[in-house]
Backbone as a printed PyTorch tensor [residue, N CA C, xyz], in Angstrom:
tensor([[[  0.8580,  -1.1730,   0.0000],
         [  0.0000,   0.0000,   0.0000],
         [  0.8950,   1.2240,   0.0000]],

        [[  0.9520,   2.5070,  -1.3940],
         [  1.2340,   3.1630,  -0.7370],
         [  1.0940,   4.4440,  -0.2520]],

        [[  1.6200,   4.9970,   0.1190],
         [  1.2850,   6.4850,   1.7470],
         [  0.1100,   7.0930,   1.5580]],

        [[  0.0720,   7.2120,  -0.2220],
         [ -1.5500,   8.1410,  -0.1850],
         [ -2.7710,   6.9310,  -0.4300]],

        [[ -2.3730,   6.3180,  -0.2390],
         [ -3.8350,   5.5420,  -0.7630],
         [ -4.9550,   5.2470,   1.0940]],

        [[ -5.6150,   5.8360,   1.3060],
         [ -6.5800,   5.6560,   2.6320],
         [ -6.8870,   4.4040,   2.7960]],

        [[ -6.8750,   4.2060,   4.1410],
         [ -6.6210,   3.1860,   5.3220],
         [ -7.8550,   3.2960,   5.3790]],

        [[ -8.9020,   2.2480,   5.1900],
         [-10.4670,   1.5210,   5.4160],
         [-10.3690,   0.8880,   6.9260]],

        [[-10.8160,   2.1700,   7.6130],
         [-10.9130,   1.4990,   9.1880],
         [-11.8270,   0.9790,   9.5400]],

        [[-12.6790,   0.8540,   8.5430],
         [-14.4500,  -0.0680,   9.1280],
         [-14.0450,  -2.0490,   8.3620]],

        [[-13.6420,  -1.7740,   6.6250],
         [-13.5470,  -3.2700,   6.1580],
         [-12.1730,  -3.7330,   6.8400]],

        [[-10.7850,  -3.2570,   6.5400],
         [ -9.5660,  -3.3080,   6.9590],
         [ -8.5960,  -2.2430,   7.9530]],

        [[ -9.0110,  -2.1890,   9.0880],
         [ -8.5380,  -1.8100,  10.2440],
         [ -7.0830,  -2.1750,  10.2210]],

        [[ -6.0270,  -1.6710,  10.6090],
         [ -4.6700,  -1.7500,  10.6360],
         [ -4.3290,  -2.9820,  11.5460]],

        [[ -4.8500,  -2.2090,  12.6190],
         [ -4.2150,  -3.4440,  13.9040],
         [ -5.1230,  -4.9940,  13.7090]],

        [[ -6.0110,  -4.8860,  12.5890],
         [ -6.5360,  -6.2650,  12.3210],
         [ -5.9540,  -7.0730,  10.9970]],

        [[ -4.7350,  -6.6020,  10.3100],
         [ -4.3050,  -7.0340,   9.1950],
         [ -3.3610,  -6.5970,   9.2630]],

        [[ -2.7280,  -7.5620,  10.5160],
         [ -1.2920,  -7.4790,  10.7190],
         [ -0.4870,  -8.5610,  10.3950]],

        [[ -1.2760,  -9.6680,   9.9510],
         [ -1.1440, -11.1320,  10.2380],
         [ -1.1200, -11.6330,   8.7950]],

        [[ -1.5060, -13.0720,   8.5640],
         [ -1.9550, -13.3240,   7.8740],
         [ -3.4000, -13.8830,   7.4990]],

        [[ -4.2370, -13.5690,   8.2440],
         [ -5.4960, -13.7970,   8.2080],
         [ -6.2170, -12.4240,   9.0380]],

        [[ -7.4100, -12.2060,   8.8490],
         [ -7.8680, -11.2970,  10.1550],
         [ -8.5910, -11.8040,  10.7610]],

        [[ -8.4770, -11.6460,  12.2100],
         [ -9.0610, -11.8890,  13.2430],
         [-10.7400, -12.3820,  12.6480]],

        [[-11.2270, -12.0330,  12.4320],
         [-13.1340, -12.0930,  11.6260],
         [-12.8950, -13.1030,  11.3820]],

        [[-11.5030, -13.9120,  10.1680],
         [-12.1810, -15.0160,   9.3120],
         [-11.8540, -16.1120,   9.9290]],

        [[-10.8860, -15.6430,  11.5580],
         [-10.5820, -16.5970,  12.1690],
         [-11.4580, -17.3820,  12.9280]],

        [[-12.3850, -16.2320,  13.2250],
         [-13.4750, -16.7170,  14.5170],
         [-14.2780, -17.1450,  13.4070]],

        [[-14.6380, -16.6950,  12.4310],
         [-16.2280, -17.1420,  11.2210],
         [-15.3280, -18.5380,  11.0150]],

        [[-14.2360, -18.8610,  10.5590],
         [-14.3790, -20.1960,  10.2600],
         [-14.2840, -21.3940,  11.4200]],

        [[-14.0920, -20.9710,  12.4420],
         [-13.7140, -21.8050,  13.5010],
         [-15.5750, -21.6140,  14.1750]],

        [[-16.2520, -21.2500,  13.6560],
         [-17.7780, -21.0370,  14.2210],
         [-17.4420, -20.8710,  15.7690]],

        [[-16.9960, -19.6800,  16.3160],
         [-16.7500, -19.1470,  17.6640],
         [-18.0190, -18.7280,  18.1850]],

        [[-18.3670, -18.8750,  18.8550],
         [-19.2160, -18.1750,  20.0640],
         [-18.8370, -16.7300,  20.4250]],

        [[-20.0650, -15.6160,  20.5890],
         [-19.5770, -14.4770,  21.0390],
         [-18.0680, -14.2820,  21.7680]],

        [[-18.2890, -14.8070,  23.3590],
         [-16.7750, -14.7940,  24.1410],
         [-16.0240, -14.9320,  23.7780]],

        [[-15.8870, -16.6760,  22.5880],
         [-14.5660, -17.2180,  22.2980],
         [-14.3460, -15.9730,  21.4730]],

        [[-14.7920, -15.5210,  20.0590],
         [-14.7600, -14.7930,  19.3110],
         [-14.1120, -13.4140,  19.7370]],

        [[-14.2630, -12.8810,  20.8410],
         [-13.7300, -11.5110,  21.2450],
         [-12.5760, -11.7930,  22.3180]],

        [[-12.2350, -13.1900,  22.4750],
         [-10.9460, -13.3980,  23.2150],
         [ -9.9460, -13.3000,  22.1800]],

        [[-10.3210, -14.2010,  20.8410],
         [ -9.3270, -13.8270,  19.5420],
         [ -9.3080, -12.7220,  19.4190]],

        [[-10.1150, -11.8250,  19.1650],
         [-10.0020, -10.1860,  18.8070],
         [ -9.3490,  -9.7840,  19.9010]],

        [[ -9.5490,  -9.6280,  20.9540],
         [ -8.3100,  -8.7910,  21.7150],
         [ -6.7030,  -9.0280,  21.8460]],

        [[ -6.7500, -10.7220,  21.9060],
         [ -5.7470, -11.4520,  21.5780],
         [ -5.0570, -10.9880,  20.7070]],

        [[ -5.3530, -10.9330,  19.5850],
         [ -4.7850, -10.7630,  18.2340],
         [ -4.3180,  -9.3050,  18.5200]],

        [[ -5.4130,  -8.6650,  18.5830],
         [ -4.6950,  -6.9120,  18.4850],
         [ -3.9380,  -6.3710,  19.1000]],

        [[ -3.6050,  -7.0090,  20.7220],
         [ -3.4370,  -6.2560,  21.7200],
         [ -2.1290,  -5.1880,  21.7600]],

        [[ -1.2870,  -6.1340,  21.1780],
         [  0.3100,  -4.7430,  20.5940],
         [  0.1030,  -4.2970,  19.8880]],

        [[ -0.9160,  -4.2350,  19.0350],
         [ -0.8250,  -2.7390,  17.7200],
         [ -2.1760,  -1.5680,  17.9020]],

        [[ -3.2310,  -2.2050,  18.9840],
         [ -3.9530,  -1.3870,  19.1980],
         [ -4.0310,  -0.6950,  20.8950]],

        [[ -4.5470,  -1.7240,  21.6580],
         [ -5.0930,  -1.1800,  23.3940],
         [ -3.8070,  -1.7760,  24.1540]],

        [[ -3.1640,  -2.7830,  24.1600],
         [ -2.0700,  -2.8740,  25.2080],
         [ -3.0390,  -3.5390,  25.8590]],

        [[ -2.3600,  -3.5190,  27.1320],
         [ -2.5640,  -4.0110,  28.2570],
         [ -3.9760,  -4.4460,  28.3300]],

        [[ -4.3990,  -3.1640,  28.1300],
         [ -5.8310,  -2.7560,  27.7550],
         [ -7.0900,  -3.6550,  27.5000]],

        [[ -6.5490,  -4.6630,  26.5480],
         [ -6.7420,  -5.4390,  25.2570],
         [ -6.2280,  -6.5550,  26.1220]],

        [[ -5.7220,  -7.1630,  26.5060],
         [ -5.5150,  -8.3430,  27.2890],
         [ -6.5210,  -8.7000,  28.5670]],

        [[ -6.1830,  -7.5370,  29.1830],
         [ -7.5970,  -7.4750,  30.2230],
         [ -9.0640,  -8.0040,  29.6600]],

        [[ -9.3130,  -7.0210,  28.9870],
         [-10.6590,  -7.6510,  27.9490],
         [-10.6080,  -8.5160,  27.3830]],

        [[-10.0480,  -9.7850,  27.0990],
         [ -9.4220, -11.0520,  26.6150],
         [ -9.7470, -11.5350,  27.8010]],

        [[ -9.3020, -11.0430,  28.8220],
         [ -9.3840, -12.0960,  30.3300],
         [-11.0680, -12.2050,  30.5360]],

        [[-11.3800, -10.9690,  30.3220],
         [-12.8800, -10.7620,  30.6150],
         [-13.6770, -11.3690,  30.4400]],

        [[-13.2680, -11.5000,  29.3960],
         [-14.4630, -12.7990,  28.0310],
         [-14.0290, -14.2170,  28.7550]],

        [[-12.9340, -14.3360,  28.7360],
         [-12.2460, -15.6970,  29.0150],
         [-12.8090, -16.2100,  30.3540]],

        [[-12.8700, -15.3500,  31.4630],
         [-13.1730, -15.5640,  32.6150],
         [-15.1020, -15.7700,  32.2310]],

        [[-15.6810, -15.4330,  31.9110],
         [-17.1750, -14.9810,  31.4610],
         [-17.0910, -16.3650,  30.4270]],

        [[-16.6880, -17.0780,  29.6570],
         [-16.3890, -18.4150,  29.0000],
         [-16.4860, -19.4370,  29.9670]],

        [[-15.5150, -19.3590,  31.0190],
         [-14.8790, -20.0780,  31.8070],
         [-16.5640, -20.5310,  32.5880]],

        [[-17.2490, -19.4670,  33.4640],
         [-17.9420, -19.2300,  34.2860],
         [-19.1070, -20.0350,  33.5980]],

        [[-19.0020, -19.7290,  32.2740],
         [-20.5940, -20.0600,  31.6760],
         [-20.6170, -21.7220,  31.6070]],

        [[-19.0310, -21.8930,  30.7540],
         [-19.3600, -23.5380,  30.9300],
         [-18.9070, -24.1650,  32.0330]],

        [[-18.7000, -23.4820,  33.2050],
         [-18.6900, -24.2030,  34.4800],
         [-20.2110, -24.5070,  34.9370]],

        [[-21.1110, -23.6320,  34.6890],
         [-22.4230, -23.7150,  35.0390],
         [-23.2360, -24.7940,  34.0710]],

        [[-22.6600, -24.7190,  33.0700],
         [-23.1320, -25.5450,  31.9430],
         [-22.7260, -26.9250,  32.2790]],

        [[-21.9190, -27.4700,  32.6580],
         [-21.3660, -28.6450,  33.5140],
         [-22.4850, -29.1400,  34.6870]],

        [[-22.2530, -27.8900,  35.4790],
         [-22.7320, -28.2930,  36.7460],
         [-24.7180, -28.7950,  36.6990]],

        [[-25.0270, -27.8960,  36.1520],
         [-26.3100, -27.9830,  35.5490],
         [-26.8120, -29.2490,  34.5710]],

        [[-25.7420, -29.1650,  33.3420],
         [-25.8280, -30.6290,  33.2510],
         [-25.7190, -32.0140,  33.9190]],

        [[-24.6020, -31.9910,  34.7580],
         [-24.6330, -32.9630,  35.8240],
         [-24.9920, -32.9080,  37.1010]],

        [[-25.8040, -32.2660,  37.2180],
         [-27.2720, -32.2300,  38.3530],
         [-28.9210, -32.8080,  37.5040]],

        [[-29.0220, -32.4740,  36.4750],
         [-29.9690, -32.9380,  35.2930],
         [-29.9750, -34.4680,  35.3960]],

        [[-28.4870, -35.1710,  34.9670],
         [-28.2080, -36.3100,  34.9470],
         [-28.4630, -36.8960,  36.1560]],

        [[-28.4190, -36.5770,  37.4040],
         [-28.2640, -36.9210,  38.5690],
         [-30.0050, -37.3040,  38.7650]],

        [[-30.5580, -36.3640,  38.3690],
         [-32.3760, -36.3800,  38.6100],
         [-32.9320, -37.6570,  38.3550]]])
C-alpha cells in the first residue's frame, strides 16, 4: 500500500491485518461463540492497538467463558443426577 492511498478502518482496520489472516475469518471459520470470538479479537490486536488494555478484555471474556461452561457442567450434571 502506498502512503496516499486511505486506510479503510471499518472493512480493513490496521491493527486487524497485521497477520496473515484477520481476526473475523478466524473466529467465522472456527464457528466461535460471542466470548470465544472476542478473546481472539483482543488477543490478536493487543500490541498494535489497546495494550494491556486489550488483554484485560481477553481475560474478561475468558473468565465470562470459563464461568458459563462451568455452570453448563454443573447444571448438566445435576440434570443427569435427577
Amino acid at each position: 500500500m502506498s502512503d496516499d492511498t486511505p486506510i479503510d478502518l471499518i472493512n480493513s482496520p490496521w491493527h486487524y491485518t497485521r497477520g496473515s489472516m484477520e481476526p473475523i475469518d478466524a473466529i467465522e471459520g472456527l464457528g466461535l461463540a460471542y466470548h470465544e470470538g472476542n478473546v481472539v479479537k483482543y488477543v490478536s490486536r493487543w500490541k498494535y492497538k489497546g495494550g494491556i488494555l486489550d488483554l484485560r478484555k481477553a481475560r474478561w471474556y475468558l473468565d465470562r467463558l470459563i464461568e458459563n461452561a462451568e455452570n453448563e457442567v454443573y447444571t448438566e450434571t445435576k440434570r443427569n443426577a435427577e
